[in-house]
MARTORKE-946763 format. One record per residue (C-alpha): x, y, z; residue number from 1; residue in one letter. Coordinates in Angstrom, 2 decimals, m for minus. Example, Ala and Ser with C-alpha at 12.3 -4.5 7.8 and 13.67 -1.06 7.14 Angstrom:
<pts>
<pt c1="12.30" c2="m4.50" c3="7.80" drenkol="1" doro="A"/>
<pt c1="13.67" c2="m1.06" c3="7.14" drenkol="2" doro="S"/>
</pts>
This chain:
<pts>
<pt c1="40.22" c2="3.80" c3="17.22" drenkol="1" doro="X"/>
<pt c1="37.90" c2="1.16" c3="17.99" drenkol="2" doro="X"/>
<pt c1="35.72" c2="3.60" c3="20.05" drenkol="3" doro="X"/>
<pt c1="35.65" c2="5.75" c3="16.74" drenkol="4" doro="X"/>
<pt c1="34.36" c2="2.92" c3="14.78" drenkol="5" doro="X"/>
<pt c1="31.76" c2="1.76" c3="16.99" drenkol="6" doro="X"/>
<pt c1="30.31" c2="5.58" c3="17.07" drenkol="7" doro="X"/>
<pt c1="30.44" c2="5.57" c3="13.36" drenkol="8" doro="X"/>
<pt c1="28.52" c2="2.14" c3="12.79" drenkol="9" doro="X"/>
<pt c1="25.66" c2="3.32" c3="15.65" drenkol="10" doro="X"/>
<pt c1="25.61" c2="7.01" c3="13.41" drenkol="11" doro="X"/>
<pt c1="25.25" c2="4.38" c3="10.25" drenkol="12" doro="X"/>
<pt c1="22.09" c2="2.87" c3="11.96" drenkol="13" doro="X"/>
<pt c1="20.62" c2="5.72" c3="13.72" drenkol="14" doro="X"/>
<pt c1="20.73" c2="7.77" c3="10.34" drenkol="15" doro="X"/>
<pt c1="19.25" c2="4.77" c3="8.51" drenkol="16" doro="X"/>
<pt c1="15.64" c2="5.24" c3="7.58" drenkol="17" doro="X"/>
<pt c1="13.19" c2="2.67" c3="9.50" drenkol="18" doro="X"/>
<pt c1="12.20" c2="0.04" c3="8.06" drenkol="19" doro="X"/>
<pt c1="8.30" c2="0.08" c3="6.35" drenkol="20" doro="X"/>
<pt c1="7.68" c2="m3.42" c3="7.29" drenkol="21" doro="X"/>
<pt c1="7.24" c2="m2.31" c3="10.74" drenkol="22" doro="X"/>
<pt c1="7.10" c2="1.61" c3="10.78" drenkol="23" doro="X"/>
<pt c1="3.90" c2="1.39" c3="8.27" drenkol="24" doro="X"/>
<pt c1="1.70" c2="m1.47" c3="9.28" drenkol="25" doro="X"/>
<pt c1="m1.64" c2="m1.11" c3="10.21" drenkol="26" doro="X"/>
<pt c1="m5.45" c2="m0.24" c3="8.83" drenkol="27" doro="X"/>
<pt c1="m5.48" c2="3.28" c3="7.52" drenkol="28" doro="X"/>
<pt c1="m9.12" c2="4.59" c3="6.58" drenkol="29" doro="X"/>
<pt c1="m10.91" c2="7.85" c3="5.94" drenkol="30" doro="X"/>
<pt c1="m14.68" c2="8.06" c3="5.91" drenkol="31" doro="X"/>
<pt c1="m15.98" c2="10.84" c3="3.54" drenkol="32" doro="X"/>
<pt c1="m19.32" c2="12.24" c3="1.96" drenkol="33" doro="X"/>
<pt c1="m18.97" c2="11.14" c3="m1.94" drenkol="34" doro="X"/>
<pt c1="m20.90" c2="12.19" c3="m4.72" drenkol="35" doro="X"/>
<pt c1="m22.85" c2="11.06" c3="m7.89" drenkol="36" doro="X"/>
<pt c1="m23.12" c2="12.68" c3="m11.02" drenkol="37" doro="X"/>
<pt c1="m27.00" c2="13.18" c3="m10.64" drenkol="38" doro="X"/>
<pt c1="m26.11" c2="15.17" c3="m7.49" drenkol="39" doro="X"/>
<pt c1="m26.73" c2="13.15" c3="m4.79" drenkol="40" doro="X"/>
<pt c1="m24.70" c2="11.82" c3="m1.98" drenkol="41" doro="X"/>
<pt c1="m23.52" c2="9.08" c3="m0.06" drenkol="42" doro="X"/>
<pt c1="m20.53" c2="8.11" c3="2.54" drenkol="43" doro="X"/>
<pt c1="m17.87" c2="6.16" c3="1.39" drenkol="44" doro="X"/>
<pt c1="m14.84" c2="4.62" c3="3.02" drenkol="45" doro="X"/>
<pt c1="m10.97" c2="4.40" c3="1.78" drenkol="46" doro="X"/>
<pt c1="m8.88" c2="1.42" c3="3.30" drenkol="47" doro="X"/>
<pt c1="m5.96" c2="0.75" c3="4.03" drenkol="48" doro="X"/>
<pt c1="m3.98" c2="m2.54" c3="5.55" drenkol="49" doro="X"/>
<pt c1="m0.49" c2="m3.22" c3="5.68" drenkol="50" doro="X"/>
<pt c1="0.44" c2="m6.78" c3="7.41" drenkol="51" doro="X"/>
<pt c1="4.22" c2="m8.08" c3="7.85" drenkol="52" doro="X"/>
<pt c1="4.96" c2="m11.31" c3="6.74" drenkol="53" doro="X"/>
<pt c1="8.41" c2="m10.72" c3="7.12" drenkol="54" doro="X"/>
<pt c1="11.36" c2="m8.72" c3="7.69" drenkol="55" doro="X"/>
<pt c1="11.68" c2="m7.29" c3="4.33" drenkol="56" doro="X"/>
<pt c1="7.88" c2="m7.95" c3="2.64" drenkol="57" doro="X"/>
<pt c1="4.29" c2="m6.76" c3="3.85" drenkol="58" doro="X"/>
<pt c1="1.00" c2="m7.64" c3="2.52" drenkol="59" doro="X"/>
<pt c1="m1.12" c2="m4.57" c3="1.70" drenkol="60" doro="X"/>
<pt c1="m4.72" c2="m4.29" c3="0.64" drenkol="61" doro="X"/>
<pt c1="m6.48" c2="m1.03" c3="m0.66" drenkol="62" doro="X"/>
<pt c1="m10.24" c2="m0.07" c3="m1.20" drenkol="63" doro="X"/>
<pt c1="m10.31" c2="3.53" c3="m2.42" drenkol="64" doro="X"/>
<pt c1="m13.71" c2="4.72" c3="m3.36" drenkol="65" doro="X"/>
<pt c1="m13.90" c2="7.86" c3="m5.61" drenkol="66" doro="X"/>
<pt c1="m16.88" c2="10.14" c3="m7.53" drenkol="67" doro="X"/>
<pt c1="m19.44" c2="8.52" c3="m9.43" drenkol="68" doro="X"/>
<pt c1="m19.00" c2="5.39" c3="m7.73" drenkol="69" doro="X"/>
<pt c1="m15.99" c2="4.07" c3="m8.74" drenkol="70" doro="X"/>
<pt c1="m13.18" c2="2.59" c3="m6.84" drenkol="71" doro="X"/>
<pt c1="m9.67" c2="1.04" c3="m7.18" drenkol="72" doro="X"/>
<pt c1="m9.23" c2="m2.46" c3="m5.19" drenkol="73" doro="X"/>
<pt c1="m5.49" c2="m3.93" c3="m5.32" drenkol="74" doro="X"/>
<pt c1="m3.92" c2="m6.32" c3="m2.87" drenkol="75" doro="X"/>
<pt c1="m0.42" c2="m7.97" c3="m2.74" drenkol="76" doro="X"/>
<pt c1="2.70" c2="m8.48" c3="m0.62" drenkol="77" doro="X"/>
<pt c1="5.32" c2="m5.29" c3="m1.72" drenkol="78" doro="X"/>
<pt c1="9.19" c2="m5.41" c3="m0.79" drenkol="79" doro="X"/>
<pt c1="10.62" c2="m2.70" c3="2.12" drenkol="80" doro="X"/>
<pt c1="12.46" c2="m0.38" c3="m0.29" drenkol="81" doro="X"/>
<pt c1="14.72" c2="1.84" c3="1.78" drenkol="82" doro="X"/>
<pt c1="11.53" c2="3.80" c3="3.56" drenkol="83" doro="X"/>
<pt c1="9.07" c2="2.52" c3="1.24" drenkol="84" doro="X"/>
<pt c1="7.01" c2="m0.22" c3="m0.10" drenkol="85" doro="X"/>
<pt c1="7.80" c2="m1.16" c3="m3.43" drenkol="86" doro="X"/>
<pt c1="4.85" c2="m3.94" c3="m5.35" drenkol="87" doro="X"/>
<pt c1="6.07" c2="m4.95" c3="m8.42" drenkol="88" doro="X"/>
<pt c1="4.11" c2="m7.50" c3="m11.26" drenkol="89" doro="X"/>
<pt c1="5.74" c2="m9.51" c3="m13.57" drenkol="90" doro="X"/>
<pt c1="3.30" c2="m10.04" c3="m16.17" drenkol="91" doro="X"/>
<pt c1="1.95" c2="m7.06" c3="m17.97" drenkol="92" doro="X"/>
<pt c1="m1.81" c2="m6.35" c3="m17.32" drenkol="93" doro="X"/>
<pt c1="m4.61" c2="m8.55" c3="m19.02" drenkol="94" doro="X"/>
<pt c1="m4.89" c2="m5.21" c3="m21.59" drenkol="95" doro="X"/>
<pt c1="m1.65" c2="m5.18" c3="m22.74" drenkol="96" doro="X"/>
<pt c1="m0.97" c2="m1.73" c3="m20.36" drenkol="97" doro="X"/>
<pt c1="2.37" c2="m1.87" c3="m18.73" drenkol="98" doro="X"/>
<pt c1="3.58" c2="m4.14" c3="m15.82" drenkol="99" doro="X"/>
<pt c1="1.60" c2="m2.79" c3="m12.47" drenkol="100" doro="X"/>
<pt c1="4.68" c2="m1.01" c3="m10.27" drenkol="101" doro="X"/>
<pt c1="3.03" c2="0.62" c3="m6.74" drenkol="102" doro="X"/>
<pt c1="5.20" c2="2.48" c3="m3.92" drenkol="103" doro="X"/>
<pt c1="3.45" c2="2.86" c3="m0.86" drenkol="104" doro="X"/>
<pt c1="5.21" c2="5.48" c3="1.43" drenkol="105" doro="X"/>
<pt c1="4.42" c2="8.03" c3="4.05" drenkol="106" doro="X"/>
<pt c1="3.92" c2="11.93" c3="2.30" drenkol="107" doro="X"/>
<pt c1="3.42" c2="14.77" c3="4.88" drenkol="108" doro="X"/>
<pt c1="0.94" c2="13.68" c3="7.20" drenkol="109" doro="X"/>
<pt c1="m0.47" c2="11.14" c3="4.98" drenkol="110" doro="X"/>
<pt c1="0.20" c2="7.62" c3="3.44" drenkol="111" doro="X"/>
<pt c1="0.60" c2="7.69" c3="m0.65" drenkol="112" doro="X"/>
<pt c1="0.22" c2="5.28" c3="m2.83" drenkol="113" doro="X"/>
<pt c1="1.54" c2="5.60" c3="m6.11" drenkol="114" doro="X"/>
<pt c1="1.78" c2="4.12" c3="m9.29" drenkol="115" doro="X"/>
<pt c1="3.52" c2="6.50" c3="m11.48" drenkol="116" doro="X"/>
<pt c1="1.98" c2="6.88" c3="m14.84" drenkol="117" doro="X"/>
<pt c1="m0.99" c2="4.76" c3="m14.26" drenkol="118" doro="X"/>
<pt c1="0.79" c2="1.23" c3="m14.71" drenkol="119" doro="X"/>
<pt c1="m2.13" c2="m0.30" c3="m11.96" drenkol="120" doro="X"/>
<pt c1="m5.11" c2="1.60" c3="m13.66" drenkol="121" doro="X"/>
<pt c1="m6.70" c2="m1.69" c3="m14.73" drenkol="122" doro="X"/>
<pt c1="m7.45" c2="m1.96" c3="m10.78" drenkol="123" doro="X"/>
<pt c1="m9.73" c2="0.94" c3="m10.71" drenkol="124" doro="X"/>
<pt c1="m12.50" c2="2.07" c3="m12.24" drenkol="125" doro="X"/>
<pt c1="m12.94" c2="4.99" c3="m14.64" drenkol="126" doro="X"/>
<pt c1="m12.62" c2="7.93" c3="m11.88" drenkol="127" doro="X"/>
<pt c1="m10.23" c2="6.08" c3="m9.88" drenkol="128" doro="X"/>
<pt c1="m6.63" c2="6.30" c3="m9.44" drenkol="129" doro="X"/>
<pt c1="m3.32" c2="5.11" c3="m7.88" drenkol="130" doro="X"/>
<pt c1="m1.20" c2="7.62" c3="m9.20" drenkol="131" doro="X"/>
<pt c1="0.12" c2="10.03" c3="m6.22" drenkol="132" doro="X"/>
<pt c1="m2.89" c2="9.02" c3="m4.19" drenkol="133" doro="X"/>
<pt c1="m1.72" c2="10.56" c3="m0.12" drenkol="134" doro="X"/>
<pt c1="m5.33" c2="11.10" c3="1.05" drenkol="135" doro="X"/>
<pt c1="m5.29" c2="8.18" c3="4.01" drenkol="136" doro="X"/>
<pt c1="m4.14" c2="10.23" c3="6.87" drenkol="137" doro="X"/>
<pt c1="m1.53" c2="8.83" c3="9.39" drenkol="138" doro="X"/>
<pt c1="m3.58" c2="9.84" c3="12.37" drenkol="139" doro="X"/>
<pt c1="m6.54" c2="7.57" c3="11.44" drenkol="140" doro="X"/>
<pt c1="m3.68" c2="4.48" c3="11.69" drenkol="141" doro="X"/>
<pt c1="m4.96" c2="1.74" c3="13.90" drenkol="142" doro="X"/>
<pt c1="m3.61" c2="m1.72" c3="14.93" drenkol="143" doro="X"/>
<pt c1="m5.01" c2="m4.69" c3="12.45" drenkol="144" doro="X"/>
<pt c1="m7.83" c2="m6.52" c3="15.75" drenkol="145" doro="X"/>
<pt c1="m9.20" c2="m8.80" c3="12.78" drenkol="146" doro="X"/>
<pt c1="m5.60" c2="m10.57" c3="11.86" drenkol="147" doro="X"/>
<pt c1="m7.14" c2="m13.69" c3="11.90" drenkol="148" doro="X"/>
<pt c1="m9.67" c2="m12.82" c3="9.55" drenkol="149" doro="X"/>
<pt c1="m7.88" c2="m10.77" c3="7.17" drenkol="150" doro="X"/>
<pt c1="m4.84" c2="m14.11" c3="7.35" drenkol="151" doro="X"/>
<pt c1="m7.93" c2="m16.39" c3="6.52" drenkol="152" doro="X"/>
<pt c1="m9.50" c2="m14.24" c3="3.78" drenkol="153" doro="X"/>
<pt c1="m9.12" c2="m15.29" c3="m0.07" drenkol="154" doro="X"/>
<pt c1="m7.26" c2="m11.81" c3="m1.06" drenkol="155" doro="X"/>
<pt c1="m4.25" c2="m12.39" c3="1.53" drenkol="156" doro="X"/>
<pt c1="m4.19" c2="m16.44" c3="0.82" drenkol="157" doro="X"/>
<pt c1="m3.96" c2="m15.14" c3="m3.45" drenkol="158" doro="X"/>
<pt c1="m1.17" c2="m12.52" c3="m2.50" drenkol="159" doro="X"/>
<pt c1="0.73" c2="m14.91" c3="m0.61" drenkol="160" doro="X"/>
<pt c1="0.73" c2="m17.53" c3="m3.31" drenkol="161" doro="X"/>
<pt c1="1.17" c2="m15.36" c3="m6.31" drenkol="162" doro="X"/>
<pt c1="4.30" c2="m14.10" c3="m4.04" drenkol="163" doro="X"/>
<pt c1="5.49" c2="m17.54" c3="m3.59" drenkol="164" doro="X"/>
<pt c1="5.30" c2="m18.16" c3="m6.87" drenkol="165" doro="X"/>
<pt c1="6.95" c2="m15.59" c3="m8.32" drenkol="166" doro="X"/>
<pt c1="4.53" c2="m13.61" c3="m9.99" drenkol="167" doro="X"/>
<pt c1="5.44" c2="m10.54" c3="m8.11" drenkol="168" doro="X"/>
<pt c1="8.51" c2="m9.03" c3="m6.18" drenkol="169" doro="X"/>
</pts>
């Protein structure tokens, strides 16, 4: 009997899914020919980084670029949902739009980032978008060799404080 429930409580663990915190850290990137709307061209990077800070939270920071020249830039320190990332705001955004909600999880080959409806669009520009964005490939997923930069930068020190604070789960 006791055999039986030590089996069943290793099946438990096995079949439960790995924990984001560690499974999705990292600096994901993809470098890309972009466009105006005059025609012409130019390369443009998206970005990326996912940094524990515990066992249950990781910060995150992403720089998408898109057409025209626009871009989305959001950072912040998201709770391990099951196999997921879930960044939540408390306070609605500065116009009024609903309270920013962002899931960052693995899709297919690729990391997504998603913010449903649009609730983070007052991060990006006009062409931009967080909503079902899984165009950061897994295979491009490197280990962070600037920690001590990206620790001593002003976007993680704001994410970690606004955390702290309680302006975000």
């Amino acid at each position: 009997m006791r055999k039986a429930i030590i089996l069943l409580g290793l099946a438990a663990i096995a079949a439960a899914p790995a924990s984001p915190v560690n499974s999705l850290a990292g600096r994901y990137s993809k470098h890309f020919q972009n466009g105006m709307v005059d025609g012409s061209k130019f390369w443009s990077d998206d970005v990326v980084e996912i940094v524990p800070v515990d066992a249950t939270h990781a910060y995150f920071r992403a720089d998408l670029a898109f057409y025209n020249g626009h871009s989305c830039g959001i950072t912040g320190i998201a709770k391990a949902v099951g196999d997921k990332f879930v960044y939540t705001e408390k306070q609605p955004m500065y116009d009024g739009g609903p309270t920013c909600r962002l899931t960052i999880s693995a899709k297919g080959k690729s990391l997504l980032l998603d913010d449903g409806e649009g609730s983070c669009r007052g991060y990006c520009g006009a062409r931009g978008s967080l909503s079902n964005f899984d165009f950061i490939p897994f295979a491009s997923k490197r280990p962070i060799t600037y920690m001590a930069r990206l620790k001593g930068s002003s976007q993680y020190s704001s994410a970690i404080a606004d955390w702290k604070a309680g302006k975000t789960e």
